[in-house]
N, C-alpha and C positions, 0 to 999 in steps of 0.2 A: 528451498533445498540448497542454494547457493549463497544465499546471505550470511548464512553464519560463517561462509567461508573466506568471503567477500570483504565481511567487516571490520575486521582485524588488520586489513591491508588499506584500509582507505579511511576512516575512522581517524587515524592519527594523522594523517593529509589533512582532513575534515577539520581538526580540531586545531591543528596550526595554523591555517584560514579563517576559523573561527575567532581564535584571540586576536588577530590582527581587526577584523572587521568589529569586534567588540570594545576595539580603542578609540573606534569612530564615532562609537555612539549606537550603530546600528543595531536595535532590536530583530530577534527572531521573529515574532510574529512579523513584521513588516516584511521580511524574507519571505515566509507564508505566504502572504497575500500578495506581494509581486509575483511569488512564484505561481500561485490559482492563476493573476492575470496574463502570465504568458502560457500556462496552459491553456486558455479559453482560443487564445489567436492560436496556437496547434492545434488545438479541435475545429477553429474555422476556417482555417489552411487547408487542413485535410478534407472538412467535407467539402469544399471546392476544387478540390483535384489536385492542390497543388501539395503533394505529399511531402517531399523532400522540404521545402519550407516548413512543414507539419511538424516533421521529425523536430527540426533544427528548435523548434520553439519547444518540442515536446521535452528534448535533451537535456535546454536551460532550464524548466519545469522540475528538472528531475533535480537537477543541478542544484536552485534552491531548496529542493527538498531536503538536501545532505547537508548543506550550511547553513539553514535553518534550526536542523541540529546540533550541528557544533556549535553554536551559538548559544543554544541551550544548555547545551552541558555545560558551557563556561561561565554562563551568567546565573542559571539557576535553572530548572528544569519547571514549568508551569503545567499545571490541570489543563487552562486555556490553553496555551501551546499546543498538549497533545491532544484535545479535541479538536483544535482548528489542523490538525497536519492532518490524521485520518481523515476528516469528512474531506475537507478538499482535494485530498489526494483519492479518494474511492469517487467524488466528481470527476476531477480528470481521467481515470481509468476509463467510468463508463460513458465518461462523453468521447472517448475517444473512439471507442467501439461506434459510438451513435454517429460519427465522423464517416467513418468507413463504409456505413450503412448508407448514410446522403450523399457519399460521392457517387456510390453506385448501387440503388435502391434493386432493382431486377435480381441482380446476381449475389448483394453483399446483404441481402436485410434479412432472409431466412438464419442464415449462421453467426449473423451480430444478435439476433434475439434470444438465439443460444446459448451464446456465449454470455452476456448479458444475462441470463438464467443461472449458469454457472459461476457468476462473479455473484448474484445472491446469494449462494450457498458460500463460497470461502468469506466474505464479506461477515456473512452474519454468524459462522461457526468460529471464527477469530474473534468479532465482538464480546460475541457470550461468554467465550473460554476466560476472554479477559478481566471481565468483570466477574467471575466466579473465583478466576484466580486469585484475585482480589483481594476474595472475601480470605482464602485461606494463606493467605498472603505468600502465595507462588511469587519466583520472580525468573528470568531469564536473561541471566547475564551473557550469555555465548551471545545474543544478537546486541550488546551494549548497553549502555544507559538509557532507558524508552520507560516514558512517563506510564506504562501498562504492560501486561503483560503478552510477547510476541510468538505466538504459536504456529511452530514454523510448518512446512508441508511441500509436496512436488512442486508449486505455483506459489513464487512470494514473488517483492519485489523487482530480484533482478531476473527472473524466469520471463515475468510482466513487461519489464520494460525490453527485455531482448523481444518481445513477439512482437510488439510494437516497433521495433526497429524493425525488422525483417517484413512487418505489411507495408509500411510504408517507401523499402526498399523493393519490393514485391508487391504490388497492389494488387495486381491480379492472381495471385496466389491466397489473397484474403478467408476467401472460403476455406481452402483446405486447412490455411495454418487455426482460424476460428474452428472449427471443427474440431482439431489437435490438438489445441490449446484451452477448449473447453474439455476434454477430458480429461484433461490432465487437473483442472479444477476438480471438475466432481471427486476425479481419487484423493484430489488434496483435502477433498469436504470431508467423505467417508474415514479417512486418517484422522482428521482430526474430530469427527465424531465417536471413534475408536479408544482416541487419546483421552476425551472426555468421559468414556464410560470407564476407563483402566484409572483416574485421577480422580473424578468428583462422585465418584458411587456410596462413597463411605460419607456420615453425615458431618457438619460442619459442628466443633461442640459447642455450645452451650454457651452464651455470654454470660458472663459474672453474674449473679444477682437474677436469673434465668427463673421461673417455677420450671418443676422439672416436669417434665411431657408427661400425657396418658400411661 
């Protein structure tokens, strides 16, 4: 809900950090993958209690996720690129939850399994969308330059990463904000389930050279 509003304001930050860091040599993907490994030590900060460390790792996680980007777009935009930023970044999501669960199993494991439930549905209703859009070669420029198609909903990225700021600011509020913020997923799912029967209903035509159907 907030990205598209989001990225028009930090994008051009992004991208002026980008070309600097591109005069060094430094690749994106290497951004990527530094940035999975300081998500892994916020996921093992946090299931240890120590949240506020959690955050702080989870923050620069994110951090490389944005100049990973820009980095992309300066240098060239890759297939690999953007399948290494998704999966690793829908790992950090859900291990973050699984974080929150093992700091405090009794009280945090019912509504991380939940939520965790409702991150399959945005997870895999964004996927699909993208790979269909694809086909009809949709593109969505309002959320930037992104190697797939971004279908947006109640529950994106900064929606994401605000709830994770506020559990790990609030740990003991984990359940209620998990709770809250899994339905706010599910609406995001059913929306963009919505969004898919109003866009991909009608059939895709015919490739060149096709026999034509029954």
């Amino acid at each position: 809900m907030l990205d598209a509003r989001i990225r028009p304001r930090i994008d051009p930050l992004l991208d002026a950090f980008g070309r600097r860091l591109l005069a060094s040599g430094i690749r994106a993907d290497a951004v990527t993958v530094a940035g999975f490994g300081l998500g892994l030590v916020a996921i093992a900060c946090t299931a240890s209690g120590a949240f506020l460390a959690g955050l702080g790792f989870f923050l620069l996680n994110r951090l490389c996720d944005g100049v990973d980007g820009a980095l992309a777009r300066s240098r060239g935009i890759t297939d690999l690129g953007g399948f290494l930023d998704i999966v690793l970044d829908f790992l950090i999501y859900a291990g973050m939850v699984f974080a929150f669960a093992a700091a405090d199993p009794a009280t945090h494991a019912l509504p991380a399994a939940f939520l965790l439930w409702s991150f399959m549905g945005t997870g895999s209703s964004f996927l699909a969308f993208a790979i269909l859009a694809a086909k009809r070669g949709l593109v969505s420029p309002e959320r930037g330059t992104k190697s797939f198609y971004y279908l947006g909903g109640l529950a994106e990225g900064s929606e994401t990463i605000l709830f994770f700021v506020l559990c790990a600011l609030f740990p003991d509020a984990f359940p209620a904000l998990a709770w809250s913020f899994a339905g706010l997923c599910w609406l995001t799912t059913l929306g963009r389930i919505g969004t898919a029967v109003r866009s991909l209903r009608t059939p895709r035509p015919a490739p060149a050279g096709s026999p034509p159907g029954p």
